[in-house]
RODO-2510 file (C-alpha; in nm, 4 decimals, decimal comma):
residues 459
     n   res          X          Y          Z
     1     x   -10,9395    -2,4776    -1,8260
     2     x   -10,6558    -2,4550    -2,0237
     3     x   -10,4177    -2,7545    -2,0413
     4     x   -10,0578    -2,7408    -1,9563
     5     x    -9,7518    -2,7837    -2,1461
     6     x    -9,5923    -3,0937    -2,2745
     7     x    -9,3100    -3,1890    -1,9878
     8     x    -8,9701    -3,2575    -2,1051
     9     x    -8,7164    -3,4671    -1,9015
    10     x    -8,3636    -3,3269    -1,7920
    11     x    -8,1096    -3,3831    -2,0013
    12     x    -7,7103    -3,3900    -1,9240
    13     x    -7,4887    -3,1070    -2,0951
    14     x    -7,4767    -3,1620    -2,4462
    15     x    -7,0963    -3,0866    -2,4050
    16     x    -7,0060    -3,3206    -2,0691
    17     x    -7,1862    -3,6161    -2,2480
    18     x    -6,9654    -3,6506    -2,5583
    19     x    -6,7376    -3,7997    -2,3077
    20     x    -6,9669    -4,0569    -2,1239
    21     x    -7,1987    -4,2910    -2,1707
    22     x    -7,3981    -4,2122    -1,8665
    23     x    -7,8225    -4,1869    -1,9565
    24     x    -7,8620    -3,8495    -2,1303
    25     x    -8,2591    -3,8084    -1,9996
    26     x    -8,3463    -3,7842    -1,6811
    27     x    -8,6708    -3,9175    -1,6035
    28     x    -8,9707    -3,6575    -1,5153
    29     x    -8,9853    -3,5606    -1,1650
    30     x    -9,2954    -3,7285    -0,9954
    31     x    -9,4230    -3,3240    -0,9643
    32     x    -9,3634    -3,3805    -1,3868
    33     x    -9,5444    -3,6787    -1,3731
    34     x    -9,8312    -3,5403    -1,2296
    35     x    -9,8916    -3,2360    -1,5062
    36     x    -9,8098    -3,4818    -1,8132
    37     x   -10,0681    -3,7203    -1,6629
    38     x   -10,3249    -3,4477    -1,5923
    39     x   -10,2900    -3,3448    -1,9648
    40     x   -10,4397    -3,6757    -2,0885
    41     x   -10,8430    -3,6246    -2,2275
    42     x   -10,8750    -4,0422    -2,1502
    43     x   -11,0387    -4,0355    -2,4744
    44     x   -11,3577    -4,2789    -2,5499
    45     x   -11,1991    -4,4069    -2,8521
    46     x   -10,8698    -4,4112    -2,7257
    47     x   -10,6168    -4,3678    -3,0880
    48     x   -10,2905    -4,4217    -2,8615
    49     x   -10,3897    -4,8028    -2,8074
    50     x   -10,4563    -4,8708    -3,1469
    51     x   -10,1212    -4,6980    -3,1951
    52     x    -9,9130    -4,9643    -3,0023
    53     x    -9,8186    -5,2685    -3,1627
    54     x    -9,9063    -5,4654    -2,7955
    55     x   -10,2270    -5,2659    -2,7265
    56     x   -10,0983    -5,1158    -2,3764
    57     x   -10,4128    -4,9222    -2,1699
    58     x   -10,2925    -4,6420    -2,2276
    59     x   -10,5490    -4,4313    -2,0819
    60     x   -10,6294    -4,7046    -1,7650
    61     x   -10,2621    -4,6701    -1,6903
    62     x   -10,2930    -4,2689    -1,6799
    63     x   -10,6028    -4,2757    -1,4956
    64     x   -10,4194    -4,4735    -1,2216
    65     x   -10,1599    -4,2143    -1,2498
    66     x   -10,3835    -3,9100    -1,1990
    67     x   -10,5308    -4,1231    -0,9033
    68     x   -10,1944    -4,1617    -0,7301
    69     x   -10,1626    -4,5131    -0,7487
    70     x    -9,7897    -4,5628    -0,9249
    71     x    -9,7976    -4,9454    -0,8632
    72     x   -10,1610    -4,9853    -0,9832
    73     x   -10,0139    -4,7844    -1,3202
    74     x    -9,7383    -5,0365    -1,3370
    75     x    -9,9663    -5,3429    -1,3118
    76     x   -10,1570    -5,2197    -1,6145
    77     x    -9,8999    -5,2113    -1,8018
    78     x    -9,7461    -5,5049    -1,7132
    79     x   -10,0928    -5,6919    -1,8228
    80     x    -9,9355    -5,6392    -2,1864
    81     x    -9,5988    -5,5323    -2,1655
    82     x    -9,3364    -5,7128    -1,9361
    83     x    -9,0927    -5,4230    -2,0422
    84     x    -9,2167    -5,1084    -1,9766
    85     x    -8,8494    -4,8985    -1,8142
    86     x    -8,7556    -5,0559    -2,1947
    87     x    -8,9920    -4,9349    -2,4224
    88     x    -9,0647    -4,6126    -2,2580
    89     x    -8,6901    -4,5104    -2,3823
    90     x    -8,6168    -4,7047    -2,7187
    91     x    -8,9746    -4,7011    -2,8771
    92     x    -9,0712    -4,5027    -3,1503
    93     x    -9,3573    -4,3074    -3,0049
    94     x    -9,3695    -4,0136    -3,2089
    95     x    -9,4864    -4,2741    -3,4639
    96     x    -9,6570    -4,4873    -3,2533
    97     x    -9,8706    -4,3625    -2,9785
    98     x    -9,8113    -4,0420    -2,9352
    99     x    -9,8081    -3,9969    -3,2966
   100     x   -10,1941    -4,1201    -3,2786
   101     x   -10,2824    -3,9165    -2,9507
   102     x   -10,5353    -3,6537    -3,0220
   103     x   -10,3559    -3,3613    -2,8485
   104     x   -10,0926    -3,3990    -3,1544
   105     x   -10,3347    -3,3041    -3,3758
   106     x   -10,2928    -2,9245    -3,2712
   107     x   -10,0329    -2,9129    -3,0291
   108     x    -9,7987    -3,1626    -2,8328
   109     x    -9,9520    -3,5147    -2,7859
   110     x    -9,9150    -3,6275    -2,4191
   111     x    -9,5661    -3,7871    -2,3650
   112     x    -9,6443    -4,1676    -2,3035
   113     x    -9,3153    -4,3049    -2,3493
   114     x    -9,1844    -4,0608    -2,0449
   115     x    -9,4722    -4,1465    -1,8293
   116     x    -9,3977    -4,5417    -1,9312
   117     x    -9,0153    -4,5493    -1,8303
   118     x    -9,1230    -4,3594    -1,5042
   119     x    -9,3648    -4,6006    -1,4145
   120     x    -9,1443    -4,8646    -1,5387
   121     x    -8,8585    -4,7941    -1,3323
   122     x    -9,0413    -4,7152    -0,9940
   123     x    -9,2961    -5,0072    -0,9511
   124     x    -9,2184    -5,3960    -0,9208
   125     x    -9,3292    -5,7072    -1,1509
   126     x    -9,5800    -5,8798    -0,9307
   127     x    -9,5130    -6,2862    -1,0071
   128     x    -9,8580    -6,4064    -1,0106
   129     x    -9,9364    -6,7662    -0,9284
   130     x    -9,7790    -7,0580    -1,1669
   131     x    -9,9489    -7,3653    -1,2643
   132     x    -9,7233    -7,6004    -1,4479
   133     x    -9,8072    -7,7086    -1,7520
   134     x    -9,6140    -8,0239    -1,8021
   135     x    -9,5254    -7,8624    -2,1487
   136     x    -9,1479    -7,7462    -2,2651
   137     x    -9,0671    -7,4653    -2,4744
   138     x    -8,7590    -7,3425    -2,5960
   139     x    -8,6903    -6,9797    -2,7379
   140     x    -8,3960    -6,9248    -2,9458
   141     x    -8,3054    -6,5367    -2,9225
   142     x    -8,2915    -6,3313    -2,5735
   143     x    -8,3988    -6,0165    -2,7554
   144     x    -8,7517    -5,8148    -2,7428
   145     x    -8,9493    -6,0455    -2,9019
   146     x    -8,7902    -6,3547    -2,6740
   147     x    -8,8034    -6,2248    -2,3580
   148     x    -9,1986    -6,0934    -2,3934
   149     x    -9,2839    -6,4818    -2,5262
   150     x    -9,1098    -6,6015    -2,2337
   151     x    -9,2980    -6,4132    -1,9826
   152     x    -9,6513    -6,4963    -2,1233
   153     x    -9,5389    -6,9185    -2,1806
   154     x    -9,4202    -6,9239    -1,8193
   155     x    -9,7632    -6,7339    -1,7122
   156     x    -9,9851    -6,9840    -1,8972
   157     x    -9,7347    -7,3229    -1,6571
   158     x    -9,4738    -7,3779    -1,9303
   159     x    -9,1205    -7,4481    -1,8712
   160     x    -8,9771    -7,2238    -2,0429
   161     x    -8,5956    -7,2075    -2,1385
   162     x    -8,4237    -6,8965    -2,3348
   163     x    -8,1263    -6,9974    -2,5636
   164     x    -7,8800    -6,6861    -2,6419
   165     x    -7,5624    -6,7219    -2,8955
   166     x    -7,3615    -6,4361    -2,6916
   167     x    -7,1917    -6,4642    -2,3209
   168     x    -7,5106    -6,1907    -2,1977
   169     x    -7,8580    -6,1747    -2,2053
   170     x    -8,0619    -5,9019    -2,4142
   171     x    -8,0135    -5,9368    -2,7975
   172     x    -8,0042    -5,6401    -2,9458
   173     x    -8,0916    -5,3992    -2,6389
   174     x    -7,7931    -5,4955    -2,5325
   175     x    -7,5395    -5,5537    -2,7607
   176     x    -7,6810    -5,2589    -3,0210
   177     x    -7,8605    -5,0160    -2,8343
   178     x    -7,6083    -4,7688    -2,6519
   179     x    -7,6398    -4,7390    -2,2342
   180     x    -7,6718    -4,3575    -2,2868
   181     x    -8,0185    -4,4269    -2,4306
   182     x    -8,0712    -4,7869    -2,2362
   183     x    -7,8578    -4,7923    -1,9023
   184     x    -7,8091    -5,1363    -1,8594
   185     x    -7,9205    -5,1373    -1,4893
   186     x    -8,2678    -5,0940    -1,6615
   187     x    -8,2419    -5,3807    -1,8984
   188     x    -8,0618    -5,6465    -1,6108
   189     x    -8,4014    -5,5418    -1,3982
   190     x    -8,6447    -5,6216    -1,6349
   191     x    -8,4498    -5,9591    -1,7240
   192     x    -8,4351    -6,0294    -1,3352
   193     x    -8,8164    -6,0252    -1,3289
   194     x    -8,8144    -6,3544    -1,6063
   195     x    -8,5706    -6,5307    -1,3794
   196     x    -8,7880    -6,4385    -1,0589
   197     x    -9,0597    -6,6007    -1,2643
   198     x    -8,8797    -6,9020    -1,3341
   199     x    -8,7396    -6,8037    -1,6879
   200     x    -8,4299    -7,0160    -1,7608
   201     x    -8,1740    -6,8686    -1,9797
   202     x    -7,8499    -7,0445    -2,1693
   203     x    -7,5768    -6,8200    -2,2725
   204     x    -7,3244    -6,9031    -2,4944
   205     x    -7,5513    -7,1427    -2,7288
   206     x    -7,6033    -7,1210    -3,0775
   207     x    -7,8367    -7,3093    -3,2000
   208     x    -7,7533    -7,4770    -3,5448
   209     x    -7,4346    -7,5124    -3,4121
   210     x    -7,4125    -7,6109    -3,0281
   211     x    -7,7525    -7,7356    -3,0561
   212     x    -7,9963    -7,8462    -3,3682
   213     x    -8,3652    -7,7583    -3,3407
   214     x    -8,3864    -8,1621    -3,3814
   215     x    -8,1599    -8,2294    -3,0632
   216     x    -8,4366    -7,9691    -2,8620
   217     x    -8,7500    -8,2102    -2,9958
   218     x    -8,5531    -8,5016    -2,9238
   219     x    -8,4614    -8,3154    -2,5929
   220     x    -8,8334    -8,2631    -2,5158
   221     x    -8,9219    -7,9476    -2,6220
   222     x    -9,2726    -7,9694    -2,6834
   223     x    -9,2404    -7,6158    -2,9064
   224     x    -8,9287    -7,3979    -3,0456
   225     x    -8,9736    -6,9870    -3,0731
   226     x    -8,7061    -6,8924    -3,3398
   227     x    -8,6416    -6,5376    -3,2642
   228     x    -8,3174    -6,5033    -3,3103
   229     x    -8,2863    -6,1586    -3,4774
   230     x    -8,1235    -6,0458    -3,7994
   231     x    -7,7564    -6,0286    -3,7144
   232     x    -7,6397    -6,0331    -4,1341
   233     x    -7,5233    -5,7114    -4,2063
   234     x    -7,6078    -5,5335    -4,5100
   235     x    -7,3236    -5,3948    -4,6780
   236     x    -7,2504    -5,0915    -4,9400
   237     x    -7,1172    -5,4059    -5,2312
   238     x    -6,8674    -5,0800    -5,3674
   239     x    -6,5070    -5,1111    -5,4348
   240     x    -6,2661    -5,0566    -5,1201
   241     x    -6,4994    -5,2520    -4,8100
   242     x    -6,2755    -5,4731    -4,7013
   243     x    -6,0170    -5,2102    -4,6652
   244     x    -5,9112    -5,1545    -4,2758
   245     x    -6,1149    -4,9586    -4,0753
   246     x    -6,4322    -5,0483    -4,2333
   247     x    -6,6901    -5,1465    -4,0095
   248     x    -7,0851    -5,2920    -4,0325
   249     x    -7,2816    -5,0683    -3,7496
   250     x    -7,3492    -5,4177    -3,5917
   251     x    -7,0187    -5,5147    -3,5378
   252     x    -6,9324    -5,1651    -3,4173
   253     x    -7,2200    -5,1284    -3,1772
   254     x    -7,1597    -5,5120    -3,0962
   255     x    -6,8025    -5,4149    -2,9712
   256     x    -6,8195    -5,1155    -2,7870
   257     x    -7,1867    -5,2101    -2,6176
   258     x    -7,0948    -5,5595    -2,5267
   259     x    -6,7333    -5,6234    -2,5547
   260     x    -6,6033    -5,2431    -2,4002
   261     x    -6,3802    -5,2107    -2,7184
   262     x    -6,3893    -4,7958    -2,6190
   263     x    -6,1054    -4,9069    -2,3297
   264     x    -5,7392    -4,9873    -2,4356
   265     x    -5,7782    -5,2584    -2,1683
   266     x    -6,0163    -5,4439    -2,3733
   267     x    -5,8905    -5,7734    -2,5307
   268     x    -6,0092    -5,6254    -2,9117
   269     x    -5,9605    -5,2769    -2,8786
   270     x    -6,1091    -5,0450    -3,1355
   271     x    -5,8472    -4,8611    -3,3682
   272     x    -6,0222    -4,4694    -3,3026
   273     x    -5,8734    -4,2263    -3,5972
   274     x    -5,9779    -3,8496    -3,6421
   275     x    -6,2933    -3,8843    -3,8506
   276     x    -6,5755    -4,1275    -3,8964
   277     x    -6,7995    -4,1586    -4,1633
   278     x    -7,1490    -4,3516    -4,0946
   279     x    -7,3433    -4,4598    -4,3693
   280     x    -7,7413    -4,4291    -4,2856
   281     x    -7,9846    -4,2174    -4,1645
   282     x    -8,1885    -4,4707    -3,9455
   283     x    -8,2047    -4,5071    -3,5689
   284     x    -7,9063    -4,8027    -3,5399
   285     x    -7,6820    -4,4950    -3,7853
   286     x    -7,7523    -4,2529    -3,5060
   287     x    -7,6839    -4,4932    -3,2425
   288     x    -7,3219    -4,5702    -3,4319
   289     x    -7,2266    -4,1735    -3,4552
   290     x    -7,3152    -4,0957    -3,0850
   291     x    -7,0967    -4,4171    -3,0003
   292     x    -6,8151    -4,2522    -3,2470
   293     x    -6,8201    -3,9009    -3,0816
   294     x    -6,8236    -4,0975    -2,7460
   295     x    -6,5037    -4,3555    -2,8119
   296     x    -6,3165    -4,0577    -2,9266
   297     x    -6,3003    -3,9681    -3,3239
   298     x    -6,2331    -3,5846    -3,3239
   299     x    -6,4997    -3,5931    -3,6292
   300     x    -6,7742    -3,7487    -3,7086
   301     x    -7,0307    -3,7644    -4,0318
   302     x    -7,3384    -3,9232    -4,1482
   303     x    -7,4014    -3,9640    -4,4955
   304     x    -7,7734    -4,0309    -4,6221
   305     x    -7,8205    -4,0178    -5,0387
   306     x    -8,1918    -3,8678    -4,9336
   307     x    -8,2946    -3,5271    -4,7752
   308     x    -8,3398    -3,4840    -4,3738
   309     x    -8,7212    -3,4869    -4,4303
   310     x    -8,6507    -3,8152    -4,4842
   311     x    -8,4102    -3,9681    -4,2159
   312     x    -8,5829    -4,2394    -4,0554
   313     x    -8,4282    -4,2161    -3,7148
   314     x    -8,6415    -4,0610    -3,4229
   315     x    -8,5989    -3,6810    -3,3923
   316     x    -8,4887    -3,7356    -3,0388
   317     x    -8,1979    -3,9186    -3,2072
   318     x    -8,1507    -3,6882    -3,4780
   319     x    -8,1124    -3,3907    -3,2730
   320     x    -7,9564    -3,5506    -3,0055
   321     x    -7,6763    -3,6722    -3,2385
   322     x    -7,6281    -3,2695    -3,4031
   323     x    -7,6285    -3,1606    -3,0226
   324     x    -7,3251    -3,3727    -2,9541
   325     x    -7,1297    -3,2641    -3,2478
   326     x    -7,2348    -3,5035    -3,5377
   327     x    -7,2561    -3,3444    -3,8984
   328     x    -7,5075    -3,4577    -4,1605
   329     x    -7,4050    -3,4743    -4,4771
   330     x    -7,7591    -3,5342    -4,7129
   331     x    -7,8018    -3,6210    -5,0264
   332     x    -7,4741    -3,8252    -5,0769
   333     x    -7,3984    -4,1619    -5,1732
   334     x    -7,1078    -4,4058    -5,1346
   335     x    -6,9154    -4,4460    -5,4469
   336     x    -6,6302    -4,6091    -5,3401
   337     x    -6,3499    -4,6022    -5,0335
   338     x    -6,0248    -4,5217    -5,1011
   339     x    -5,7118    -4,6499    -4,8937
   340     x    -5,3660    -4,6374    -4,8408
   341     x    -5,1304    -4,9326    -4,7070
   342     x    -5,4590    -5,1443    -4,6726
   343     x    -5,6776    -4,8503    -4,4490
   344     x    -5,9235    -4,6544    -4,5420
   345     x    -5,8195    -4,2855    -4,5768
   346     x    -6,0965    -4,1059    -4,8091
   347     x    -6,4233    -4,2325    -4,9293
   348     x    -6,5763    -4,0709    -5,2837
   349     x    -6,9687    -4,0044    -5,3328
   350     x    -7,2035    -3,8871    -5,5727
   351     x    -7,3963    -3,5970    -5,4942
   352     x    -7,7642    -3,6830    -5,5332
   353     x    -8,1288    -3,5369    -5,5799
   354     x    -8,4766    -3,5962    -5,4827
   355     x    -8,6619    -3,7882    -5,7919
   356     x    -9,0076    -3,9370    -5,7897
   357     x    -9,1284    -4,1397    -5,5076
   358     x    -9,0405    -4,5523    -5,5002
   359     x    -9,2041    -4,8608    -5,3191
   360     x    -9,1265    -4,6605    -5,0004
   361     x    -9,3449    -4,3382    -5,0828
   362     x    -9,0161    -4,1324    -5,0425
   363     x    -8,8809    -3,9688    -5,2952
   364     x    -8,5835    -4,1660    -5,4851
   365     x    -8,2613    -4,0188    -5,4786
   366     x    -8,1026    -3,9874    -5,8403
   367     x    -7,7294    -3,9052    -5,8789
   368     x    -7,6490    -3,5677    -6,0494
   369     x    -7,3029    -3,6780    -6,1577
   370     x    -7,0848    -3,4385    -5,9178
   371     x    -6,8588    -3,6143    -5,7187
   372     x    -6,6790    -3,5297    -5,3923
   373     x    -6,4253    -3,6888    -5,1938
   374     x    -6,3698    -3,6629    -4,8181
   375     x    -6,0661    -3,7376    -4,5920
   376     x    -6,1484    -3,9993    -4,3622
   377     x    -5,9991    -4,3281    -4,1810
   378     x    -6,3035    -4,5153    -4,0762
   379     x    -6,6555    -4,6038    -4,2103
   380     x    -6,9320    -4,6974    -4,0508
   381     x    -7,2128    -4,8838    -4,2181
   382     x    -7,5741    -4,9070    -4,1213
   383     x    -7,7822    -5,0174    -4,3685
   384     x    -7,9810    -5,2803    -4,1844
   385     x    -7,9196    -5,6737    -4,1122
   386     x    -8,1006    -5,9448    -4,2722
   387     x    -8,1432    -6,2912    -4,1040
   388     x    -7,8168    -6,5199    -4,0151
   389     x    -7,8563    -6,8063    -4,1831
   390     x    -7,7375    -7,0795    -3,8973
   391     x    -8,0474    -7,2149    -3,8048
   392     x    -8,2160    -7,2562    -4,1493
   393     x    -7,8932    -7,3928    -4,2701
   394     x    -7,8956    -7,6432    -3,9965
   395     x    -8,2282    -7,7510    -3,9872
   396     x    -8,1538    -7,8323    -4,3636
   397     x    -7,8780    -8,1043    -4,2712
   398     x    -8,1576    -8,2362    -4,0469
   399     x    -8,3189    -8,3457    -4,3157
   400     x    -8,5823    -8,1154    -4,2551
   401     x    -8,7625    -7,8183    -4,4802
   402     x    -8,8119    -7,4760    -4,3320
   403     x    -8,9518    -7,2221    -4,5904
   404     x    -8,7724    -6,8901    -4,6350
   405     x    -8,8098    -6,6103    -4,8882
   406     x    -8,5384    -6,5089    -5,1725
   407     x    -8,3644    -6,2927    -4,8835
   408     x    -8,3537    -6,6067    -4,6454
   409     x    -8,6650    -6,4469    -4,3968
   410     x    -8,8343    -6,7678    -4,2329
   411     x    -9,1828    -6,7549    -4,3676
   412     x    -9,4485    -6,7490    -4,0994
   413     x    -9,8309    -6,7335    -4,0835
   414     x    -9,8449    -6,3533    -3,9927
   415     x   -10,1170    -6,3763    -3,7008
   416     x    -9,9763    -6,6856    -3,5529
   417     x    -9,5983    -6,7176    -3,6362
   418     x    -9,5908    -7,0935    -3,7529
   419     x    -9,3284    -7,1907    -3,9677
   420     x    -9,3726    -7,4644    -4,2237
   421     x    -9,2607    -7,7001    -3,9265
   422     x    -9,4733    -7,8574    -3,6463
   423     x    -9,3960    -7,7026    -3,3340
   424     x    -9,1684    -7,4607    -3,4760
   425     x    -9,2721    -7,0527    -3,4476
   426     x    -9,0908    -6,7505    -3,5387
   427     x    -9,0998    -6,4373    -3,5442
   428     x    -8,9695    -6,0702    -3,4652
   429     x    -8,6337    -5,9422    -3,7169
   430     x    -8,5860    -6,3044    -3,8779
   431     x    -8,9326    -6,2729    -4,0212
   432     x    -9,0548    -6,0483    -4,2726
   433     x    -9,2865    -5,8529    -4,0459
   434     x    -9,2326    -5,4865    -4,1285
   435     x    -9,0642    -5,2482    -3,9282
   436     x    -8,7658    -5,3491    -3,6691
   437     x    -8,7898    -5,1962    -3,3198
   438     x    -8,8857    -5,3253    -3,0078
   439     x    -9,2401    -5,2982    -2,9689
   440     x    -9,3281    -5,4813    -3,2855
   441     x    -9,0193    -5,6964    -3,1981
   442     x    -9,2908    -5,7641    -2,8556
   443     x    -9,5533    -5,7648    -3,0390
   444     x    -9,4840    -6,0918    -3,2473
   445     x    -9,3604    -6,2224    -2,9310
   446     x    -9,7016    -6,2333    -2,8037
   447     x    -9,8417    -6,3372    -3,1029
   448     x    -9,6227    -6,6215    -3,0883
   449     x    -9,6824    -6,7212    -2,7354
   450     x   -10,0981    -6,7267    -2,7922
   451     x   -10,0548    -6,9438    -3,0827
   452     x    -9,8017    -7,1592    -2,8582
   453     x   -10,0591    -7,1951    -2,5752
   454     x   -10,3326    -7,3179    -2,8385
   455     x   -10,0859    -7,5520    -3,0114
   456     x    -9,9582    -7,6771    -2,6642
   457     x   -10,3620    -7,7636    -2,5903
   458     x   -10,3337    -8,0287    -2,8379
   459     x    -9,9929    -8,1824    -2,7931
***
């Protein structure tokens, strides 16, 4: 019999959605649901789990699908992954596992992450019995990698307490990721389910500052889960940055996410010009120009010094982004920004070409020595974060020694997350663990909460 096609969720007019930031997919009708289950071959070695970074049943989930038993789907999931209406929107499945399902080989792979959000957001988080521990843990960081070690400590009896620098939970789903690709109605849900469980969370706390990792021993806190993400921004280091009007993506994201900067009656309003320029090609550089086009900049650009082949970003986010108006401008790279009175107001590059491949396996760009300069009022740059160094700088007035690389990465054994402290774990974007999204972000998290368990045995 031959198989059906690959569904595809509805999406809201490419035109209307420049001016919102209402969801822009739809999820698949249960009708949908029912063909993109039915496509699955529930292979015997199944590639798709060895594809995600927190070993989801894939094919078990499916199967329960394809049976008709939505809430038996959802508690398969939910054996691994306490965030299912999350990933099934923000993870990168084409490279993940759907980029390892065998149907991709020849055709379309079977779309997991639409089938994951669907299942996500029509089921409910079953709290299963709780037998305290006696044990305290405290997680620093309310992000992906937090909130999936909090679930599995409180599980296995701990009392478990979440610590959080801003005034809302979330990290960087909240405070980075857009609504129009996480509505926050799905994110409050799945952070409901950790207080139903008996999760505690404390806003407004940074730790190295309102509270030392030795005040939370001394406290009781019988283990510490730094997770506290990598909120240093990387910037470009060329003449003209701290013009006005230049912005790091994270502070950009940070204000028109979290802080509503998009409204006039917002206490820091953002200073919208005619034309943007973001610097990037990678998922947080998409998420910055579809925020730009949204607040109201009549033009917006990204600039990447490599070819599209290239662009790390999604290809949902890629051609999302071109849908809504975005232009790509490849193979540039920032010279310097120009300004007048103290703002921005044109930005030079160099206009590069592909050269041999580097460390990466992509090709390195090499500058041709042609230069152009664009009109423009504000940049935009997304380069990546590395860690904030609060905590290790804190811990270090404690008197005590936490080991971190040249780039200030807390050094952790890689299958268990200790640090070079008793007690002490890390893990997720302030470790060097390879690529940053939220399912590896998970991933350490439950790393980190096995090797908490077995270190709790003994304490």
């Amino acid at each position: 019999m031959e198989k059906s096609e690959r569904q595809h969720p509805k999406e809201q007019d490419k035109i209307q959605r420049r001016s919102n930031f209402d969801a822009v997919e739809s999820n698949l009708t249960s009708q949908q649901i029912a063909i993109e289950a039915s496509r699955c071959l529930n292979c015997k070695n199944p590639r798709c789990v060895q594809g995600c970074p927190v070993n989801i049943n894939i094919p078990k989930f499916i199967s329960e699908l394809k049976a008709g038993n939505l809430q038996g789907a959802g508690d398969v999931i939910r054996e691994t992954s306490m965030l299912p209406s999350v990933c099934g929107r923000v993870c990168p499945q084409e490279r993940q596992c759907e980029g390892n399902c065998v149907l991709g080989i020849k055709g379309d792979s079977v779309a997991i992450g639409a089938l994951e959000r669907y299942v996500g957001d029509n089921t409910e988080s079953k709290t299963r019995e709780i037998t305290p521990s006696g044990k305290k843990v405290a997680i620093i960081g309310s992000g992906c990698a937090g909130i999936t070690a909090a679930a599995d400590l409180r599980q296995a009896g701990h009392d478990v307490t979440v610590f959080e620098a801003l005034h809302a939970f979330g990290g960087v789903l909240r405070y980075g990721i857009p609504p129009f690709r996480l509505p926050r109605t799905v994110l409050d849900r799945e952070l409901n389910n950790l207080k139903e469980m008996g999760v505690k969370f404390e806003k407004n706390t940074v730790v190295g500052k309102s509270i030392t990792l030795k005040q939370l021993k001394e406290d009781g806190y019988n283990a510490i889960f730094i997770c506290s993400g990598a909120g240093l921004p990387k910037m470009l280091n060329i003449p003209g940055e701290n013009l006005n009007g230049v912005y790091s993506a994270n502070e950009f994201l940070t204000r028109v996410n979290l802080m509503k900067a998009m409204t006039q009656e917002a206490v820091t309003p953002l200073r919208v010009g005619k034309s943007a320029a973001i610097i990037g090609g990678g998922n947080v550089a998409m998420d910055a120009a579809r925020c730009a086009v949204r607040v109201g900049f009549e033009e917006v650009n990204i600039f990447y010094r490599r070819t599209e082949k290239e662009l790390p970003a999604r290809l949902e986010e890629i051609r999302h982004a071109k849908e809504e108006g975005v232009v790509f401008n490849l193979l540039h790279a920032p010279v310097e920004i120009l300004g007048e009175d103290g703002f921005v107001s044109a930005m030079k590059f160099e206009k590069m070409e592909l050269g041999e491949p580097d460390e990466s396996c992509r090709r390195r760009p090499v500058g041709t020595g042609e230069f152009v300069t664009v009109p423009l009022d504000t940049v935009i740059v997304a380069l990546g974060t590395g860690p904030n160094p609060i905590i290790q700088s804190s811990i270090k007035a404690d008197g005590l020694t936490l080991d971190t690389d040249r780039k200030g990465y807390i050094i952790i054994d890689k299958e268990t997350g200790k640090t070079s402290i008793d007690g002490v774990f890390a893990g997720g974007d302030v470790a060097p663990t390879g690529e940053s999204n939220a399912i590896n972000a998970m991933g350490a998290g439950k790393a980190a909460a096995k090797a908490i368990n077995e270190y709790l045995k003994n304490v």
